[in-house]
LOLUM-912846 format. One line per 8 residues: number of its first residue (from 1); for each residue x, y, z of C-alpha. Coordinates in steps of 0.001 Angstrom, whole numbers, plus 500000, padded with zeros to 6 digits. Each point is the difference from the previous one (the first is absolute). Example, Ala and Ser with C-alpha at 12.3 -4.5 7.8 and 13.67 -1.06 7.14 Angstrom:
1	512300,495500,507800  501370,503440,499340
% end
This chain:
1	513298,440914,535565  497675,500995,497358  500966,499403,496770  501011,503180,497330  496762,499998,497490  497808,497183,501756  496710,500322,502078  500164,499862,504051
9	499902,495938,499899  503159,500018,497298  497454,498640,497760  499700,502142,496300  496997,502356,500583  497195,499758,497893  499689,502819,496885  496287,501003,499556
17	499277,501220,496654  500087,503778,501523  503480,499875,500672  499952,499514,503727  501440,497533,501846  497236,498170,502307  501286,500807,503663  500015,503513,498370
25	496762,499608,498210  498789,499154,503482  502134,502973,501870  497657,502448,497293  496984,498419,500760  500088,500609,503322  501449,503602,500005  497542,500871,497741
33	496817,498441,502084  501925,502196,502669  499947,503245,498248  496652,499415,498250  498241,499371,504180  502187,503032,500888  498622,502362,497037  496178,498650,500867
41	500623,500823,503729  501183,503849,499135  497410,500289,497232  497667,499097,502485  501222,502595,502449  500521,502829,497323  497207,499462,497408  497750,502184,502200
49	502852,502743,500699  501781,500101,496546  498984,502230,496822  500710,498459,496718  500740,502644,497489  501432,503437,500001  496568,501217,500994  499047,501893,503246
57	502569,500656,502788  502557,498328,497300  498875,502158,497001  502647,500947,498102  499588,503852,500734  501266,499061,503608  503154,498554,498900  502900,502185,499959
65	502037,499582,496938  503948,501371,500788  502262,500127,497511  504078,501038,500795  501747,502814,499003  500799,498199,495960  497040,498379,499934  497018,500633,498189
73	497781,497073,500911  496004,500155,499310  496844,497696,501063  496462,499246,498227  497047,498359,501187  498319,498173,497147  497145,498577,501772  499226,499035,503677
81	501717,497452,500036  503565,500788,498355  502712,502364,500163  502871,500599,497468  503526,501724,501415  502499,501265,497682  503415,500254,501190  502342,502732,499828
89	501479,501275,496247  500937,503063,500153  502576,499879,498133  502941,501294,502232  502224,496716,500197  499578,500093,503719  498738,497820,502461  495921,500644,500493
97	497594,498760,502138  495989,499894,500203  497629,499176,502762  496489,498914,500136  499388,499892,504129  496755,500121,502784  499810,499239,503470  498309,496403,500555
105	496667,500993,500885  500074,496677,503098  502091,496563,500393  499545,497303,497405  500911,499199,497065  501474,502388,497089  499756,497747,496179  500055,500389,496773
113	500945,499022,496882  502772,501357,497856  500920,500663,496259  503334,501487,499180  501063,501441,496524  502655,501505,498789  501475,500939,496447  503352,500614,501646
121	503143,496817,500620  499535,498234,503368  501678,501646,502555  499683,503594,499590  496726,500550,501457  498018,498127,502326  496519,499545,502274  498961,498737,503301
129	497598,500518,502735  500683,502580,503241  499190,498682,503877  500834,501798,502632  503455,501423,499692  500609,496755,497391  500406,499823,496246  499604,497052,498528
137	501254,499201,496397  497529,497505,497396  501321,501031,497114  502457,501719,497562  499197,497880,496892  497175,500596,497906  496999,497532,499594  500694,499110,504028
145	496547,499476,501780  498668,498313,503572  498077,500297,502907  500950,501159,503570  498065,499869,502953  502081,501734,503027  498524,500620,503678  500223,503394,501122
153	499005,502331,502848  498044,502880,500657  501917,503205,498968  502746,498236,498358  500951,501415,496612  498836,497818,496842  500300,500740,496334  501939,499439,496800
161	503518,501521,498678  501204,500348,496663  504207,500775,499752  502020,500360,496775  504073,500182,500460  500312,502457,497251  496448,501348,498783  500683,499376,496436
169	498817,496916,497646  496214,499992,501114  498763,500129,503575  498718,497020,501375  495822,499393,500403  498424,498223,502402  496192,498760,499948  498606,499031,503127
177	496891,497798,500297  498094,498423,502558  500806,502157,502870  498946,499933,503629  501174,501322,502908  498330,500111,503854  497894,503063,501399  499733,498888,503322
185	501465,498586,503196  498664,496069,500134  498319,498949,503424  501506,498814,502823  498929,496452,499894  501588,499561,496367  503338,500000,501524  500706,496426,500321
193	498543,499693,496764  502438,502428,498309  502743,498025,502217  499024,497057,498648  499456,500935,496058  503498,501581,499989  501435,497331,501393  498863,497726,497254
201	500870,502071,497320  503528,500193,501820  499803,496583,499604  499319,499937,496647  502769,502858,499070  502540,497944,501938  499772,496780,498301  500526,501849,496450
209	502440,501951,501053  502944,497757,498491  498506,499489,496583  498976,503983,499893  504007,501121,500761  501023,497255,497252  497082,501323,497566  501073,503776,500698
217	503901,499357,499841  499266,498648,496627  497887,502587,499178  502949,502681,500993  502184,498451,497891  497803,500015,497009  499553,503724,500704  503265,501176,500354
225	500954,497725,496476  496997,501840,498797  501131,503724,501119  503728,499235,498673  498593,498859,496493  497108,502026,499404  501765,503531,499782  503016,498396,497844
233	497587,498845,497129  497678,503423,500289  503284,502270,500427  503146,500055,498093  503003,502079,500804  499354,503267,498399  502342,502094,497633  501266,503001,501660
241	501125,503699,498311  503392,502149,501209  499055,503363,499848  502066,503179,501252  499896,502321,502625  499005,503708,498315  499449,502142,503136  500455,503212,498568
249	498600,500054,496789  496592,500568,501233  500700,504035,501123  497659,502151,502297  500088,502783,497119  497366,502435,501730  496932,500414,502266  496413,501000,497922
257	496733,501339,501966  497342,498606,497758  497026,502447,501521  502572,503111,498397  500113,498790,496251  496113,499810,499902  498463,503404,499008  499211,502402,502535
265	496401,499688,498803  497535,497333,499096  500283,498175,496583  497639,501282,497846  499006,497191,497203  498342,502517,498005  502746,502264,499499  502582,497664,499537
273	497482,498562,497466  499842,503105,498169  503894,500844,500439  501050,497119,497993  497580,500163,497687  501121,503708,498940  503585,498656,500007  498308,497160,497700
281	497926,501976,497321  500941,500804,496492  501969,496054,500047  499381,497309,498440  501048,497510,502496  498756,500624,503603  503439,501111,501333  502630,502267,499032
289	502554,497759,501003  500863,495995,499478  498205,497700,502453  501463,497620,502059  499227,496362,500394  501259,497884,502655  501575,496392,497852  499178,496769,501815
297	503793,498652,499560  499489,495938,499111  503523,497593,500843  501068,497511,497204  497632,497128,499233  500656,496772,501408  499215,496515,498774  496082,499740,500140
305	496323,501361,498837  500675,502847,498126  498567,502809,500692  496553,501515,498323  500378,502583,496751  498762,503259,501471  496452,500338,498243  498762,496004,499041
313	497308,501287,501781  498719,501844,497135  498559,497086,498679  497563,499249,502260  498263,497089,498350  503571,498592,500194  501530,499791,503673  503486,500010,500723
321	501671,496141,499358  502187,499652,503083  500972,497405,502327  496917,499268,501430  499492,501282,503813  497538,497715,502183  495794,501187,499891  498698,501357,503065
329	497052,502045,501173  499235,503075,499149  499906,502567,503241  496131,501483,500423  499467,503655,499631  498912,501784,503392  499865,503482,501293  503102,501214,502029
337	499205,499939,503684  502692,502069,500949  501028,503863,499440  501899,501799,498209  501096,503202,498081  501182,501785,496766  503712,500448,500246  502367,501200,497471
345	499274,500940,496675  501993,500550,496580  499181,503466,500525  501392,499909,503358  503166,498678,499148  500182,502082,496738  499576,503327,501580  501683,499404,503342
353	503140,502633,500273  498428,502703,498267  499280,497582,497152  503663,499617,499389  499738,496338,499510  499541,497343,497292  496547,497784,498590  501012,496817,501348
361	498480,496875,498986  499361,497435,502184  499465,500731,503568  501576,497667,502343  498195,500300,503074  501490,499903,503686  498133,500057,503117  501440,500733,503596
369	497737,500033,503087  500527,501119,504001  499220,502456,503017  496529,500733,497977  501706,500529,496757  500347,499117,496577  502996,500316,497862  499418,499668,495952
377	502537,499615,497390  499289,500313,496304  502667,500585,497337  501799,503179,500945  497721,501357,502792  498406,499837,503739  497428,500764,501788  498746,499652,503529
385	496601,498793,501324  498194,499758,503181  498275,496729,500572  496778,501360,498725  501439,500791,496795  500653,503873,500716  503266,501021,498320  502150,501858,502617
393	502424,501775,497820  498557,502964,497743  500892,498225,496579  502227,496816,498903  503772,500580,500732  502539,498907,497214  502450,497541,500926  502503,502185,498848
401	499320,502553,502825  499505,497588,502324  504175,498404,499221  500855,503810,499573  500946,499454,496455  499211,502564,497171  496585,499262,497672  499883,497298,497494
409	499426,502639,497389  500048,503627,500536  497698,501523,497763  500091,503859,500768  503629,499688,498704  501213,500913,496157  501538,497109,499067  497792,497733,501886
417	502297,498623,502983  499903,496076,501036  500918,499581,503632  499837,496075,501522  496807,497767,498672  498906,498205,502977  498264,496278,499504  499002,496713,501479
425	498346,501434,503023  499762,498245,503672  498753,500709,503195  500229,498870,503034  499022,500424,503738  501962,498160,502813  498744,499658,503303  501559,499977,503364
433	500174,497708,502431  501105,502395,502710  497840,503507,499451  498365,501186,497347  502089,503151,500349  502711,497621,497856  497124,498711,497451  501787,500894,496771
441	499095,501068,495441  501898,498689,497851  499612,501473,496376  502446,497853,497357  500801,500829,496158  502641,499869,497193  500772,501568,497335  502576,499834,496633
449	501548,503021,500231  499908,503004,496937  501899,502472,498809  498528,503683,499967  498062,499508,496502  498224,497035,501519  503030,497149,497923  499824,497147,501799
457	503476,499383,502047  501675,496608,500925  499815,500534,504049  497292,499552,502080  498750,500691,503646  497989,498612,502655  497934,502588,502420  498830,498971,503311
465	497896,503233,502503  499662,498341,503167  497564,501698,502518  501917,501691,503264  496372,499484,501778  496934,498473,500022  498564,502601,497830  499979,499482,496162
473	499529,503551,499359  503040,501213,502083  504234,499728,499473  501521,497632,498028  503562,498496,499542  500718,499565,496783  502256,497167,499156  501993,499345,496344
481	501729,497174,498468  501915,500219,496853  498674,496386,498426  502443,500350,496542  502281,497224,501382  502444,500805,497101  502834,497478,501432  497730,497034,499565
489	499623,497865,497303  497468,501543,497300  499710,503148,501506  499188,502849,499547  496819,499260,501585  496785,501286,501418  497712,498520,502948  496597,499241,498489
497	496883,498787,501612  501533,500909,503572  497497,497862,502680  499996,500743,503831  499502,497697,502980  501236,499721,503865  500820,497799,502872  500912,500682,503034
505	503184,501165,499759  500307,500885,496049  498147,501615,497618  500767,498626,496770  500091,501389,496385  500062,497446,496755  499726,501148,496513  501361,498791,496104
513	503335,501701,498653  499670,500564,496604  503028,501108,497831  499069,503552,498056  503004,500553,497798  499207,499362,497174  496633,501448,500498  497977,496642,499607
521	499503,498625,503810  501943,496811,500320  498976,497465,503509  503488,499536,501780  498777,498499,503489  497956,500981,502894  500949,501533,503491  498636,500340,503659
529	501185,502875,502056  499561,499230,504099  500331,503057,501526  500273,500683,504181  495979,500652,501106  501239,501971,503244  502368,501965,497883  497316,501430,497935
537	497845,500735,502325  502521,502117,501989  500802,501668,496979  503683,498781,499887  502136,501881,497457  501366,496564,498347  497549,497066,501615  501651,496736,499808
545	499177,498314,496502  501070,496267,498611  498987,499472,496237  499933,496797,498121  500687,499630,496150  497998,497013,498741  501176,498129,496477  497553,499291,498065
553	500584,495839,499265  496399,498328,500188  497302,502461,499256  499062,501179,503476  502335,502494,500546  497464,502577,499290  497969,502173,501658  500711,498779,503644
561	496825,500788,502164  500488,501405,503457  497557,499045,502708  498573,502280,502716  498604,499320,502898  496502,501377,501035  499585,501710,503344  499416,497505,503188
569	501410,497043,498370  503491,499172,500672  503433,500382,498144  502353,496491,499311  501803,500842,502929  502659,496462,499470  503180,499653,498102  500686,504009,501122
577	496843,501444,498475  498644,498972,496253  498548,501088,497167  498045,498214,497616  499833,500523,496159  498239,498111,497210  500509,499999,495906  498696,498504,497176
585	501241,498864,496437  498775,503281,498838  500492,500042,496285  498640,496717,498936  498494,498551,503166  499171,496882,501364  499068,498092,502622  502917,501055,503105
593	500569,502392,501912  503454,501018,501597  500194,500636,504060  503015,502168,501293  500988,500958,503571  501971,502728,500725  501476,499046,504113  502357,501465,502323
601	498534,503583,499673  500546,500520,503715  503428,501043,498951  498412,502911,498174  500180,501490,503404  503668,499645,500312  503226,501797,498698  500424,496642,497833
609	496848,499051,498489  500099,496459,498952  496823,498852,498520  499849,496535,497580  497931,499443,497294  498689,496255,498894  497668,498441,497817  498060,497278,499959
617	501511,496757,498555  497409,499123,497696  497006,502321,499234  496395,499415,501340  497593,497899,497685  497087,502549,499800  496749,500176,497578  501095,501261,496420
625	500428,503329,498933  500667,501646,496795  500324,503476,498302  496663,501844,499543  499076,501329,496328  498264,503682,500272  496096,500659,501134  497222,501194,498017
633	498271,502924,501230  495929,501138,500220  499549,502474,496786  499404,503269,501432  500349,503742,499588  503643,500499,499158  500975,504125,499743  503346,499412,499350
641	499559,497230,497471  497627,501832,498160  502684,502341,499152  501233,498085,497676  499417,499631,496218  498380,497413,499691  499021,500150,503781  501351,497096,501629
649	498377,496704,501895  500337,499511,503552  503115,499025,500631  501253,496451,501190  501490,500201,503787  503365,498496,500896  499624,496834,501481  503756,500001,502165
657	501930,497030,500305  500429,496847,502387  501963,502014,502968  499199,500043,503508  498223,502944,500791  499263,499940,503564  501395,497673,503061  498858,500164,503320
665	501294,498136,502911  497624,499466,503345  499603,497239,502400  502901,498109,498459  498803,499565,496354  500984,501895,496972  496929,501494,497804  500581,500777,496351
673	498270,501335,497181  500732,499618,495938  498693,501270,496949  498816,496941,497555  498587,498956,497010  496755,497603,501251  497735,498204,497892  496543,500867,501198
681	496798,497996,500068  499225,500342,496015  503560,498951,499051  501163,503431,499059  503345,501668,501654  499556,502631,502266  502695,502123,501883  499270,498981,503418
689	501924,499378,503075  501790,497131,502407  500125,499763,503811  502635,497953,501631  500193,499584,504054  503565,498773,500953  500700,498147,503096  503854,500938,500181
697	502797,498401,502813  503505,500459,500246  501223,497236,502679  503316,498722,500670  501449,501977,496479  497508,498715,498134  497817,501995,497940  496053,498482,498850
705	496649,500914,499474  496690,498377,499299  496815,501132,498061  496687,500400,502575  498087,501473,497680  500254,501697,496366  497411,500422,496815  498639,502149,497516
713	498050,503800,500004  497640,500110,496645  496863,501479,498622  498553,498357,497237  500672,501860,496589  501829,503168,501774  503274,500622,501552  501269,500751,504052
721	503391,501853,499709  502770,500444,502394  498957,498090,503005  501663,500730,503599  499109,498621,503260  500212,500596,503421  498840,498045,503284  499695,500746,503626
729	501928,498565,502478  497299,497225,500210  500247,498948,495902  496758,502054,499195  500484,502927,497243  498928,500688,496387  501674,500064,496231  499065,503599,498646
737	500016,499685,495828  498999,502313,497410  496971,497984,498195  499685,501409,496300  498453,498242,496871  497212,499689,497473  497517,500322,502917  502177,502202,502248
745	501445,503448,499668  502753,500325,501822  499215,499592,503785  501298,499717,503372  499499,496420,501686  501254,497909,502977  499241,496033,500585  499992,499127,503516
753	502324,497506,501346  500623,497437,502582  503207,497526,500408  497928,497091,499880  497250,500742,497762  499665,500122,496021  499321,503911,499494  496236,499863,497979
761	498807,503666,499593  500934,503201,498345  499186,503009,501835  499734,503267,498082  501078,503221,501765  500092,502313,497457  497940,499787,496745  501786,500670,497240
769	498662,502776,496978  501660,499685,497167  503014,498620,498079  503333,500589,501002  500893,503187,496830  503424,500315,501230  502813,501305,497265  501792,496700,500249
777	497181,498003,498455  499996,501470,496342  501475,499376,497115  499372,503416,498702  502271,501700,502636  502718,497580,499222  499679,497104,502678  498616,496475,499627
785	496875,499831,500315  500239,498444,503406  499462,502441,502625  502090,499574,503134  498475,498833,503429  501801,500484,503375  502403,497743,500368  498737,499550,503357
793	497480,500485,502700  500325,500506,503630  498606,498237,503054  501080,500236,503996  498629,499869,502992  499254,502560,502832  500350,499264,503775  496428,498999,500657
801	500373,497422,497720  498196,501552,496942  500981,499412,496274  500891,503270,498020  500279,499691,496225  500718,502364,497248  498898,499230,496555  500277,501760,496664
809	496993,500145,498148  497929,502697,497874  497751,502012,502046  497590,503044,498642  502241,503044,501068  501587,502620,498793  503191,499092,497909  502651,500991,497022
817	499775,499743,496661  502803,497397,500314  498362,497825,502387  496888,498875,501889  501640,497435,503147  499150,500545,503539  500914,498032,502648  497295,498492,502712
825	501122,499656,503923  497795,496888,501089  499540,499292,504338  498723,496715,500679  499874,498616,503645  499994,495859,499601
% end
């Protein structure tokens, strides 16, 4: 009997320095003299009738590349010789699959060599090779490589799949190198031959077959410690949020046709022009009445930088003394090579409903776009565009006529009467998945509610119009909320900085309560209102609605930014639909970000929505950011200013804070925008902005998120405000900013993007001509000095996959004596 651990004789085998045992040693040595005479045999049948390379017959254009229902899977072709296949990410949490297949082109051999990467955890995604009706795994870990070398026939199916078990965390890529396959049939008399060559390399496979299913058993277990360890130390069990079921409080109140409040006629710029300014002449001040200006509402400060003293920027030969912010390159100045429009004025908004509105400084742009139109936002008004920039209604509609509510200020009334003042404006266009007979508008503001002599009250509302049709100039439901929340803690309150984003189920709501009672705004805590898609859009009298009220305990609880979803790339579809929001340490910054999830909002479809909220256990180490200090402007012609006695400077523009403003989510990766203070090139602060791209998961309860890709947006010695981003379903979009500055007046811009890429140029879309010589910038007329800017910009994407941005900036048009803003609408096609 042989002996347990002994040689065939009994005798202790010898140990070679290799690690093989010599009968072994000799077993290899043989097996691979077999397989080496068996590959020279085939290679000497096939060299004549195999093409190396994906080159003719095998060029890549004759491949067919098949992706599954949740998969969103892509090839490229380098050179000749290579091809890279990205997996499936789209994002939905559901199984995805991609193939890369071709006919074989004759018999012989199919080989190549492999590379497999992946940023995701062993075991979610994975790659092999396709033959015939076959799949055949090599790898789910990344840094995995080989060769294979496979016989095949003519006809039979060959090619390369990509799978992912969830489509989030990063897709998996693999690289293939040194291919071949056959093209023809071999001759007759190279059958024995190919009988004989296979049967050595059978040979060969046979007599390492035993140490292959030990190597690959321990390789299995290695894995699967691998896959149960990895997502323990990247994921942490996340904190979750009760929140309370408040179907009901969100009322169908009445149904608006937007098309009937515009006048029966065109707008006429010119007489509206000379309407207000007879209502104007013989005052001193531009307006007969006080202005309004819309307060960017900061929460308590936090342990940290602290933030900038509006107006260090003064003193130019003495920049701002922060904590210092990493050097990076300034982006490159280029003409726009997209298209665009002049959208809506200051003199739109002011004179919209008969002029019965307030001068409102800043505009807050919001852009919605669908079925060939665009929807813009600004302030207290919309309007309606065709694609080519042609505005459809006669003249701007008030938001007041469009919720059905009485003017902000009646002026043909003695006393003056104050009726609801309107702010924070969002839009938002939702398409179907079914018919575009069910695309939906969605117009969103909120308001602090007054008494008849314009006294500010301690209630406030919420106002939703959703669109019964496709049309954006037809009925809409108008939805309101009362947002006082008097029963909870530090209430009286009002919903400021309200934010709007959907899944597939939900469309969500977040803004900041703020207590108002003692007429100084005090931060209580932040809340997200989920409210039933399908409801809305069949104009439900009470659509099912879930809110959650979010403490404020470690600085993030602040300005919670919803993500939307461009058209073509798929909702989180796991964990009963999600939502994704992101928030910074707004009032002092730093160097986090927090990620929230918002799951369960199936049940928004139910008579007992149940959605849960959670948060991330720890936030996400990102690139520092920290709160901007104001931005110079270009001296220029300033009407207004010159008013004044003495006549005042150009004024300094607000340079906003560290919140998110903008968060897009497409082919499973979160995209986020931030205003910042950068240090440019020559050492000297700028306001500039921050990109982060977010590779979020939520597996097995667990809540994480890496960085792909983040950095800063600069231009040496000037300023980019309010950046927001949006992407296509394949990661490609642009980051519209307002560029303004010693060298720049005011002026619509856009930097193109790509996931992968460090953004590098500065595209200008609209030149600006002049300084912004807006009533909020003078000292003279009882402000600061420091002229607001719009706490926002707006980017989206249509259904072609084009970017559309809107952008304030100052353009040479007609405008008030109050103010000179327009707003740009930018089209770029990636």
């Amino acid at each position: 009997m042989r002996n347990k651990g002994t040689g065939t004789d009994g005798a202790e085998p010898t140990i070679l320095p290799d690690g093989l045992r010599e009968p072994h040693r000799r077993m290899h040595s043989f097996s691979t003299l077999l397989r080496v005479c068996g590959a020279l045999i085939l290679i000497a049948i096939f060299t004549r009738s195999a093409t190396a390379g994906f080159i003719g017959l095998y060029d890549i254009g004759n491949f067919t590349l098949t992706n599954s229902q949740f998969a969103d899977g892509t090839v490229s072709n380098p050179d000749a010789g290579t091809i890279v296949i990205t997996g499936p990410n789209d994002g939905s949490d559901i199984a995805g699959m991609t193939d890369l297949t071709i006919a074989s082109l004759g018999t012989g051999l199919f080989q190549f060599d492999y590379l497999y990467t992946s940023d995701d955890i062993p075991g979610f995604d994975f790659a092999g090779y396709i033959m015939g009706p076959d799949f055949f795994q090599l790898a789910d870990t990344s840094g995995e490589s080989g060769s294979i070398a496979v016989n095949v026939s003519l006809g039979d199916l060959i090619g390369f799949r990509l799978a992912t078990e969830d489509n989030l965390g990063e897709p998996g890529v693999l690289t293939i190198t040194n291919f071949s396959a056959p093209v023809d049939v071999p001759e007759p008399g190279a059958f024995a031959l190919t009988v004989l060559g296979l049967a050595a390399m059978v040979a060969g496979i046979r007599a390492r077959q035993q140490r292959q299913i030990q190597s690959r058993l321990r390789c299995c277990a290695h894995l699967a410690l691998i896959a149960a360890l990895v997502p323990l130390l990247r994921a942490q069990a996340p904190v979750f949020y009760s929140g309370v079921d408040v179907t009901g409080q969100l009322a169908l109140k009445r149904v608006v046709n937007l098309s009937q409040q515009a006048p029966a006629t065109p707008h006429a710029l010119a007489s509206a022009r000379t309407a207000l300014n007879a209502l104007n002449s013989g005052l001193k001040t531009p307006e007969d009445l006080p202005y309004v200006r819309s307060r960017r509402l900061l929460p308590p400060l936090v342990p940290g930088p602290a933030p900038h003293a509006l107006g260090l920027m003064r003193d130019l030969a003495n920049p701002i003394t922060a904590a210092s912010t990493p050097s990076a390159t300034s982006l490159t100045v280029t003409a726009a090579p997209g298209a665009g429009f002049n959208a809506l004025s200051h003199l739109d908004q002011r004179t919209a409903n008969g002029g019965n509105q307030f001068s409102i400084e800043p505009p807050s742009p919001s852009i919605a776009v669908g079925d060939g139109y665009i929807l813009e936002g600004v302030n207290d008004a919309v309007n309606v565009y065709t694609a080519s920039g042609s505005p459809v209604l006669n003249a701007p509609v008030s938001t007041n006529q469009l919720f059905g509510l009485a003017p902000a200020i009646n002026r043909n009334t003695i006393p003056t009467a104050f009726g609801v003042y309107l702010t924070d404006m969002k839009v938002f266009f939702e398409p179907s998945k079914e018919s575009q007979f069910k695309d939906r508008w969605f117009v969103l503001q909120r308001s602090q509610d007054t008494d008849a002599f314009g006294n500010s009250l301690t209630s406030s509302h919420l106002y939703l119009a959703v669109s019964k049709t496709n049309d954006p100039t037809g009925d809409y439901a108008v939805y309101e909320m009362d947002t006082t929340n008097p029963n909870h803690a530090g209430c009286p309150c009002v919903a400021d900085f309200p934010q709007i984003g959907a899944d597939e189920f939900g469309f969500h709501i977040s803004w900041n309560e703020f207590n108002v009672a003692s007429g100084t705004p005090l931060f209580i805590d932040a809340a997200i209102l989920s409210v039933s898609k399908a409801a809305l859009v069949a104009a439900a009298s009470a659509p099912a609605a879930f809110q959650f009220t979010i403490p404020f305990t470690t600085g993030y609880e602040f300005a919670l930014q919803p993500a939307f979803t461009p058209p073509g790339a798929s909702n989180f579809l796991g964990n009963g639909g999600l939502e994704y929001f992101v928030s910074t340490v707004v009032s002092s910054g730093g160097n986090h970000v927090m990620l929230w999830a918002v799951t369960n909002t199936s049940s928004l479809a139910t008579t007992q929505p149940a959605p849960t909220l959670l948060r991330i256990a720890a936030p996400i180490t990102t690139l520092n950011y920290t709160f901007p200090d104001v931005a110079n402007q270009r001296p220029g012609p300033l009407p207004y200013g010159s008013t004044f006695i003495p006549p005042e400077p150009p004024a300094f523009l607000d340079g906003g804070d560290a919140r998110v403003l903008s968060l897009s989510y497409a082919g499973g990766r979160l995209y986020m925008t931030l205003q910042t203070a950068v240090m440019d090139q020559n050492g000297r602060f700028v306001v500039g902005g921050a990109y982060v791209v977010l590779s979020p998961t939520l597996r097995s309860g667990n809540l994480a998120a890496t960085v792909l890709n983040q950095g800063y947006l600069f231009l040496n010695n000037n300023h980019l405000l309010r950046p927001a981003i949006a992407v296509n379903p394949q990661g490609k979009g642009a980051i519209t900013v307002t560029l303004a500055g010693p060298d720049w007046y005011p002026s619509a811009a856009f930097i193109p993007f790509d996931t992968v890429s460090i953004p590098s140029t500065l595209a200008i879309a609209a030149l600006g001509t002049s300084p912004e010589d807006g009533f909020t910038g003078y000292p003279g007329g009882g402000f600061t000095g420091v002229a607001r800017w719009g706490d926002y910009n707006g980017a989206t994407v249509s259904t072609d996959g084009a970017i559309w941005m809107v952008v304030e900036y100052i353009g040479d048009f007609p405008r008030t004596d109050a103010a000179n803003w327009n707003t740009y609408v930018i089209r770029r096609l990636p």
